[in-house]
ZATIPA-973332 format. One record per residue (C-alpha): residue in three letters; x, z, y. Coordinates in steps of 0.02 Angstrom, whole numbers, padded with zeros to 5 digits, always signed. Each point is the difference from the previous one (the first is absolute). Layout:
% residues N
alaXZY
...
//
This chain:
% residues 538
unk-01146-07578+10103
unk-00020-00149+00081
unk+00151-00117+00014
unk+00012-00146+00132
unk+00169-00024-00050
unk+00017-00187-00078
unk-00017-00044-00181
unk+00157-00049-00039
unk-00061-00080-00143
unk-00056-00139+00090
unk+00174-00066+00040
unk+00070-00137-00110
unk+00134-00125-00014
unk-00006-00178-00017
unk+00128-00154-00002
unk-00021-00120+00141
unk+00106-00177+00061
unk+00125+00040+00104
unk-00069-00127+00138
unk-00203+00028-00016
unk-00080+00113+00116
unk-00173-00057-00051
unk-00067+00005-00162
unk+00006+00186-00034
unk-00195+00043-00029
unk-00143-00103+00044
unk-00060+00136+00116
unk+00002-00040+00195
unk+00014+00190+00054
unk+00191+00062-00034
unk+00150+00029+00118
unk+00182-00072-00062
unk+00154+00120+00033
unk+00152-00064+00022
unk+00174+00101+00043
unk+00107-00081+00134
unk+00186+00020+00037
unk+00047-00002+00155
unk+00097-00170-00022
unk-00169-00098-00047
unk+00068-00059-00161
unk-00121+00023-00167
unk+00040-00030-00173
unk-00141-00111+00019
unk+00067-00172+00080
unk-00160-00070+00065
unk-00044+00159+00093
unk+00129-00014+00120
unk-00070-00103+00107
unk-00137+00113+00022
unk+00119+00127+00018
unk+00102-00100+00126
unk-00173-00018+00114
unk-00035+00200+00015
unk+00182+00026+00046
unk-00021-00137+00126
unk-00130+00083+00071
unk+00101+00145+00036
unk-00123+00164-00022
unk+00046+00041-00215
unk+00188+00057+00001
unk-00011+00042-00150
unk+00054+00178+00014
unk-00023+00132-00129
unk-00173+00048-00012
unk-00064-00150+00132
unk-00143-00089-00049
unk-00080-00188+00060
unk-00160-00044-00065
unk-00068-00157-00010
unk-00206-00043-00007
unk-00088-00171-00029
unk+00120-00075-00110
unk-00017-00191-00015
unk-00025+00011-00165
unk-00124+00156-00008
unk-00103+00045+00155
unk-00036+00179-00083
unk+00189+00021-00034
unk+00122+00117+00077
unk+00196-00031-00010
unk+00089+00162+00031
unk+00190+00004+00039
unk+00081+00143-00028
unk+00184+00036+00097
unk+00155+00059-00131
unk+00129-00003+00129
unk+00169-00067-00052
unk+00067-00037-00161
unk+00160+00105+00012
unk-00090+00181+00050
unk-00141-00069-00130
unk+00142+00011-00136
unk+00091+00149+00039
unk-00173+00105+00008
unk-00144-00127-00078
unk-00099+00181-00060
unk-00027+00050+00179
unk-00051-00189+00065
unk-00115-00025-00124
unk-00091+00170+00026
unk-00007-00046+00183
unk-00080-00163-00035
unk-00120+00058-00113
unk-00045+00130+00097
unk-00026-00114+00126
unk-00114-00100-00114
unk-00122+00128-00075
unk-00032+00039+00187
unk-00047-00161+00021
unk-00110-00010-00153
unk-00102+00128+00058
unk-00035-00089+00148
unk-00085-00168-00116
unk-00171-00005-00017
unk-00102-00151-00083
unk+00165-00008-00132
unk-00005-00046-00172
unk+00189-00020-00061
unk+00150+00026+00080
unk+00142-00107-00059
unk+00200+00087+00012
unk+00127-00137-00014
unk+00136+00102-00064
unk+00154-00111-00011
unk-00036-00010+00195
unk+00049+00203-00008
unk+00147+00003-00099
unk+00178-00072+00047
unk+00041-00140-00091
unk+00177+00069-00054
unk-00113+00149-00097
unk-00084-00070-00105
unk+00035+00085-00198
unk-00135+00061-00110
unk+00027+00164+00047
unk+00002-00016+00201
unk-00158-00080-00022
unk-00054+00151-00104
unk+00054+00127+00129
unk-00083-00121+00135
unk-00178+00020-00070
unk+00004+00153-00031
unk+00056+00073+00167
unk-00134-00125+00074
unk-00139+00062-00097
unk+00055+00183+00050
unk+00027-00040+00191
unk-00180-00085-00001
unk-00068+00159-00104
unk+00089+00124+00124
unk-00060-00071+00154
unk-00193-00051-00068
unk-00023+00196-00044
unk-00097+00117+00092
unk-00055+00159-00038
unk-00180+00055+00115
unk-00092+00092-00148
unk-00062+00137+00130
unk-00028-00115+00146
unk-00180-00053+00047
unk-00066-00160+00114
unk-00177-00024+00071
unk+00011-00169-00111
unk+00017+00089-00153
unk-00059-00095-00140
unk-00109+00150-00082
unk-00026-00089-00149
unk+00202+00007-00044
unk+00005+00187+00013
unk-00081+00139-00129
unk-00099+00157+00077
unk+00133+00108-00098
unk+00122+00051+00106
unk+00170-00008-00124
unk+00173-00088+00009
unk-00070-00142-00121
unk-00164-00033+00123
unk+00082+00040+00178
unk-00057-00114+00128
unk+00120-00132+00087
unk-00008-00088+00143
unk-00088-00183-00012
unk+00104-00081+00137
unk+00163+00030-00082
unk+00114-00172+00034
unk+00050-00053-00188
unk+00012-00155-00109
unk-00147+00040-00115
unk-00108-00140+00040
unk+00140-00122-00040
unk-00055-00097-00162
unk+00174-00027-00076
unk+00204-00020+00069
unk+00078-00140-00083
unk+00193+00009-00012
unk+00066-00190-00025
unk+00168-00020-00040
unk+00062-00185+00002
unk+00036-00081-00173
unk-00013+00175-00085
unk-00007-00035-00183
unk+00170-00115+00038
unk+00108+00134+00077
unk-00080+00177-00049
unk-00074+00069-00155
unk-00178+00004+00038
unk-00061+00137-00118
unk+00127+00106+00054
unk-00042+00008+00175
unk-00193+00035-00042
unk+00087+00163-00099
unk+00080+00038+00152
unk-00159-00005+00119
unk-00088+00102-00129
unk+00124+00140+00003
unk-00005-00016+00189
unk-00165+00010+00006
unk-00022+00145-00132
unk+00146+00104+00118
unk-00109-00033+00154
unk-00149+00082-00064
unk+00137+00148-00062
unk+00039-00008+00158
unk-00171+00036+00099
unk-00029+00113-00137
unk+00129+00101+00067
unk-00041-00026+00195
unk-00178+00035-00030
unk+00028+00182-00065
unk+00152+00029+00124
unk-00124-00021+00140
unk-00150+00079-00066
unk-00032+00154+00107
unk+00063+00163-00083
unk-00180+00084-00010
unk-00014-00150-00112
unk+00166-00019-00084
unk+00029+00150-00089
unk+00099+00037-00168
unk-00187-00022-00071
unk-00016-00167+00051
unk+00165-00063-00067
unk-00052+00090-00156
unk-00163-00094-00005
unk+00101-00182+00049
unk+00116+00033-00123
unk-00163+00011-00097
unk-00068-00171+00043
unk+00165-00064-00026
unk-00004+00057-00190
unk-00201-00054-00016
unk+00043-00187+00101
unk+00139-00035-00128
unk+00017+00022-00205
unk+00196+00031+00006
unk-00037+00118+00099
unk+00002+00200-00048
unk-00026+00165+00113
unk-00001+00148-00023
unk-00015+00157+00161
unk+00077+00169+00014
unk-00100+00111+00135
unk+00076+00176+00077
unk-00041+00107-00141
unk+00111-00128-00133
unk+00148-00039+00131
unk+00023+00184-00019
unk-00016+00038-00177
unk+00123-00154-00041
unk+00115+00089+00110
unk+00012-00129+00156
unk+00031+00159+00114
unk+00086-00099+00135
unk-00139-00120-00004
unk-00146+00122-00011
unk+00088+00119+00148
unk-00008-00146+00136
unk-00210-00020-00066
unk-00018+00178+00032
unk-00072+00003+00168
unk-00168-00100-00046
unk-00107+00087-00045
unk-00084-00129-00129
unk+00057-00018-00157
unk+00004-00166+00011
unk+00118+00003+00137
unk+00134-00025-00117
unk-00007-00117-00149
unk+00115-00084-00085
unk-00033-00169-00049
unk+00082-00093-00160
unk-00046-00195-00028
unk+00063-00085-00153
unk+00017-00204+00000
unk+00046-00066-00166
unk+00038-00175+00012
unk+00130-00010-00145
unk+00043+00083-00169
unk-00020+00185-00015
unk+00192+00032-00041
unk+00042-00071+00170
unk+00056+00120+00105
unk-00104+00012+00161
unk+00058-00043+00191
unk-00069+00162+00099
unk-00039-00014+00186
unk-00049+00150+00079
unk-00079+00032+00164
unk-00016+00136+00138
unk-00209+00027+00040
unk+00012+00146+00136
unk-00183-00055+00059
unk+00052+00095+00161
unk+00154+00091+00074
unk-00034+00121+00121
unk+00183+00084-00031
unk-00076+00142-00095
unk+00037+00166+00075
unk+00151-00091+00090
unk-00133-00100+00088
unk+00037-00154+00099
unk-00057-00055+00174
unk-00152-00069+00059
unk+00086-00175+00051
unk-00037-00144-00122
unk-00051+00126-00128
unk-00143-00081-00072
unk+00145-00142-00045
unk+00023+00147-00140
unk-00143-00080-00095
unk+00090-00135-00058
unk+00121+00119-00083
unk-00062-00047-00154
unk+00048-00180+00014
unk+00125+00017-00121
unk-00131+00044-00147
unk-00087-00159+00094
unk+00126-00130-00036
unk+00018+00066-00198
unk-00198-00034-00023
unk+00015-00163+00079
unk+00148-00042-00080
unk-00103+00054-00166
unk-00128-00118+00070
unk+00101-00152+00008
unk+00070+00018-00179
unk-00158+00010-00063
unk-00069-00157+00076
unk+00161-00087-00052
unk-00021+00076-00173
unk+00195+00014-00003
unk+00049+00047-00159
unk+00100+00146+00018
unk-00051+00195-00019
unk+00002+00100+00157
unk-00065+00184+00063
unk-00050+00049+00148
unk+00005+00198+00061
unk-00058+00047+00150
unk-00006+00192+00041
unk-00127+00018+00138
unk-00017+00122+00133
unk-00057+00060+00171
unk+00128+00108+00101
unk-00108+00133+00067
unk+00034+00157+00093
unk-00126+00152-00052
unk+00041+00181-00071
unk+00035-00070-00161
unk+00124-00124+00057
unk+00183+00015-00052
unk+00123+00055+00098
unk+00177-00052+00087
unk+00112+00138-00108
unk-00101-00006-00164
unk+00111-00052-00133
unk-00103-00135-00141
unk+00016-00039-00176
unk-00001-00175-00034
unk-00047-00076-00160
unk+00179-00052-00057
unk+00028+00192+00032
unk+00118-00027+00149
unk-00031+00124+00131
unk-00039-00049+00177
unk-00014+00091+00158
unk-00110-00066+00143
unk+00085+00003+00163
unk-00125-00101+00092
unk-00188-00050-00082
unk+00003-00147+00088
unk+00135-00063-00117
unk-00142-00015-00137
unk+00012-00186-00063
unk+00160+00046-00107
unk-00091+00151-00076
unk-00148-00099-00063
unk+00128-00140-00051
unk+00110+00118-00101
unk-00115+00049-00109
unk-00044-00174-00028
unk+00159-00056-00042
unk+00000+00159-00140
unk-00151-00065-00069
unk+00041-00204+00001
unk+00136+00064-00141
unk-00119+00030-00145
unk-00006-00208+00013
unk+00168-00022-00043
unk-00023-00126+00136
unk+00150-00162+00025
unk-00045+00010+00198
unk-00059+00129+00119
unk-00018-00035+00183
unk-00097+00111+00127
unk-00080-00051+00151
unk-00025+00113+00147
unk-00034+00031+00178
unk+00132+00124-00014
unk+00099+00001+00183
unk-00012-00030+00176
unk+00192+00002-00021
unk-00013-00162-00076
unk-00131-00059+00129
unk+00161+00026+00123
unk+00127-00077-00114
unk-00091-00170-00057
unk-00169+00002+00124
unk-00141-00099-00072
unk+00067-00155-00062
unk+00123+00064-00141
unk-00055+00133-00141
unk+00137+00129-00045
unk+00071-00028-00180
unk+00101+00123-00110
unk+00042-00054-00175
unk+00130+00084-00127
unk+00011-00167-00089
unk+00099-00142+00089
unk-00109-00132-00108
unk-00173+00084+00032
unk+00052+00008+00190
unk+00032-00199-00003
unk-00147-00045-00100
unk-00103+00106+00131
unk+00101-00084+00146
unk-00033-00168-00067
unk-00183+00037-00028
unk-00011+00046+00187
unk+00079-00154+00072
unk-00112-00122-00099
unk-00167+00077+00081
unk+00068+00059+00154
unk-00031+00165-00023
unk+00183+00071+00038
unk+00084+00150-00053
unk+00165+00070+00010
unk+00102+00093-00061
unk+00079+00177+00025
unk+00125+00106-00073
unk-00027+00142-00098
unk+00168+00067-00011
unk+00054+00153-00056
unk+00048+00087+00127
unk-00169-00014+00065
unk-00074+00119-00121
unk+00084+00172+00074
unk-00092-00020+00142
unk-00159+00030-00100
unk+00079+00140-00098
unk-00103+00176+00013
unk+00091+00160+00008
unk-00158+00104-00091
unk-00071-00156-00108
unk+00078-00140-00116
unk-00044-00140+00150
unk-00069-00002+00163
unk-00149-00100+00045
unk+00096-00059+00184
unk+00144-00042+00053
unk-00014+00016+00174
unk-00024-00145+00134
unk+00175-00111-00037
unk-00044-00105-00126
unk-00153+00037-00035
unk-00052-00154-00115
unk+00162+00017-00097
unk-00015+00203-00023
unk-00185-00046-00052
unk+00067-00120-00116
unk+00119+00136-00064
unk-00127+00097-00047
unk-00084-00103-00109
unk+00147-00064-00080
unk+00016+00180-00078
unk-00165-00028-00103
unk+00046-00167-00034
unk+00155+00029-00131
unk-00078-00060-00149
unk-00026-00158+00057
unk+00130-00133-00016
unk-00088-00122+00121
unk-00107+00081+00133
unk-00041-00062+00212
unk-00046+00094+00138
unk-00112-00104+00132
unk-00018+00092+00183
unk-00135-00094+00077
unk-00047+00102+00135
unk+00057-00131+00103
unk-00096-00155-00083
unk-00138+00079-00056
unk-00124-00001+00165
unk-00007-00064+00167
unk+00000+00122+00146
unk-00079+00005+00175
unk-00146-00137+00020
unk+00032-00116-00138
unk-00019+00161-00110
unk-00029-00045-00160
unk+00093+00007-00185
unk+00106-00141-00066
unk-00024-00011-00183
unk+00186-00017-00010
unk+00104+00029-00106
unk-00125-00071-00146
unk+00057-00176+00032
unk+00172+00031-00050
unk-00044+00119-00133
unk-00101-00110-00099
unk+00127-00136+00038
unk+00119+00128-00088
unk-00108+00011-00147
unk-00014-00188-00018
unk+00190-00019+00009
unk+00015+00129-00132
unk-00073-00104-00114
//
């Protein structure tokens, strides 16, 4: 596949006076960046007065998101100055996560717009208020800024064509890995390196840890398209297959890496009835795989962290079949088993040393003659008995039997990742995922993972007296609940295969996991704050 999305390899950081402006490369094509309060005062004494001129001049207010740019500098004729508005410095410190992915949104706009530029110079201590300014705000800060420039540089046009198509950067084979892309695409690409100078950086912060920092920021950005790229692949293209064959590449592209691939035939001799019943209205028998990838990154005795994600390719309700509105939205279903691959992704770039799994049971929801049925009563793997009151309640019977199976790990963490509910979609919309946890510690660790990249959850109950309203009168569970609650019963319902396990999560990111309407397209989320999670855990 093509990707126009920027190297983020190219950014570095470097120490630089706090007063000079003008001895950063001895190249004459760059643009300086520079964040602005909206009381003109910089950490920078000598750059108020420059400051003090624009506000004079009454057309920068420095709002949040505002920008002022500045060509012809005296110093540099091929230099731009770019001032960037953060708004005040109170609503800057009650909420600096949401100003600075303004800004920066604002600023990768505006870096697409360059042409003719060679480095782009980000004066970070202009960004961050002075009175937050530890070793781990200014961890946090890079981070989120590397992942609001990443978010908002991405585009996704594999099946687009232009009448400037470059034919030389597109193969005659028409496959996912050789699918043509617009040329004119706005993007950063051509953008020789972004420079982020932080003023007397080797006095006040440690220097190597930083880099470390960057690097796993840039590692859980390319998790992270990794994950929007096969969310928004079409779902002629996206099938159970396919994640079977990335899953594949994943094992090929990195030693740690192991995989191994149930189809149809072995889901149902190793008993993964639930599982195998949703897969039985494709035809295909690869329609239904189930995919295992092993990452060892530390001693064999350690027990493994298992993350496990939904992959229904494409929902069409089953036999209980949905409407027409939005429904091709149902390919990105599988967004859960998404975020687990990039997730996988990241750790394997970081080469964090701890041993994880990933499962994914994969599926298309298809109504034919062979499809099951609202009424038919399943046998899951764990040998709990399930009847199916709706089959378009099918991400908890593909995740059940996944659960079952994560046990032969004797795993110290399970958590499973789903677009399970629209009931959550009502309860949290898209900027919160829905978390359920039976361990108070696991729940904070997850919490605090989510705050640090922005990528919230939050969490729900899953009291007790929830679980009658999933109890079946002919089976041993039923596989809904009915419309109250929905994202708790679902919940519920998983926490019954999830017994064994001292320390397991539920994430309901049917909310957080796409983008609806015209900005349609999947988020990536929630790897960020999974592999965040992972890094904590270490």
């Amino acid at each position: 596949m093509i990707n126009f999305n920027y190297d983020f390899n190219l950014i570095s950081l470097q120490s630089v006076e706090k007063n000079n402006f003008n001895n950063d490369f001895d190249d004459t094509n760059c643009c300086k960046i520079f964040g602005v309060f909206d009381d003109f005062i910089s950490p920078c004494m000598n750059f108020n007065s420059r400051l003090n001129n624009i506000k004079e001049l009454g057309d920068f207010s420095a709002k949040i998101g505002s920008y002022h740019l500045v060509y012809n500098n005296e110093n540099n004729k091929n230099q731009r100055l770019l001032y960037v508005g953060l708004g005040s410095k109170d609503k800057y410190k009650k909420s600096p996560e949401i100003v600075i992915s303004k800004v920066f949104k604002t600023i990768t706009n505006k870096l697409k717009d360059f042409k003719n530029i060679d480095n782009i110079f980000i004066y970070l201590n202009t960004f961050i208020n002075s009175e937050n300014n530890s070793q781990i705000s200014w961890n946090n800060f890079i981070k989120q800024i590397i992942f609001t420039i990443n978010q908002n540089n991405y585009s996704f046009d594999n099946y687009k064509t232009n009448k400037n198509f470059d034919s030389n950067e597109n193969s005659s084979q028409n496959s996912p890995e050789n699918s043509p892309q617009s040329k004119n695409i706005k993007n950063i690409k051509n953008i020789k390196n972004i420079i982020f100078n932080i003023f007397n950086l080797e006095n006040t912060l440690n220097i190597n840890e930083l880099n470390n920092i960057k690097n796993q920021a840039v590692a859980t950005a390319d998790g992270i398209n990794l994950a929007r790229n096969l969310g928004n692949e079409p779902p002629n293209i996206c099938t159970p297959e396919y994640l079977a064959t990335t899953a594949e590449n994943l094992a090929k592209q990195y030693n740690k890496i192991s995989c191994k691939i149930l189809n149809k035939s072995q889901i149902k001799a190793e008993n993964m009835n639930a599982l195998y019943a949703v897969g039985q209205g494709s035809s295909s028998e690869n329609d239904a795989v189930f995919i295992e990838l092993s990452y060892n990154g530390s001693s064999n005795n350690e027990a493994p962290i298992i993350l496990i994600g939904k992959g229904v390719c494409f929902d069409t309700g089953g036999i209980c079949l949905k409407p027409p509105a939005n429904i091709d939205e149902m390919k990105f279903d599988m967004c859960g088993a998404a975020s687990v691959l990039g997730t996988l992704k990241a750790v394997a770039e970081i080469d964090l040393p701890i041993n994880l799994k990933i499962l994914v049971p994969a599926v298309k929801n298809m109504p034919d003659g062979n499809a099951y049925l609202p009424g038919d009563v399943l046998t899951s793997l764990s040998g709990q008995t399930i009847e199916v009151l709706n089959t378009d309640a099918e991400g908890r019977l593909i995740l059940c039997d996944a659960l079952t199976y994560a046990e032969r790990f004797n795993p110290k963490i399970v958590i499973d990742v789903a677009t399970l509910t629209g009931a959550c979609v009502v309860a949290l919309g898209d900027v919160a995922s829905g978390l359920y946890a039976n361990d108070e510690n696991l729940a904070e660790s997850l919490l605090a993972a989510s705050l640090q990249t922005n990528d919230k959850f939050w969490r729900l109950p899953l009291w007790e007296e929830y679980q009658e309203k999933i109890d079946s009168t002919i089976a041993d569970v039923a596989n809904t609940g009915g419309r109250d609650a929905g994202s708790i019963t679902a919940a519920c319902f998983l926490w019954r295969f999830a017994k064994k396990f001292d320390n397991w999560a539920h994430l309901d990111i049917a909310g957080s996991a796409w983008k609806s309407g015209k900005e349609k397209s999947a988020t990536g989320r929630p790897v960020a704050a999974l592999t965040q999670f992972l890094i904590n855990s270490l």
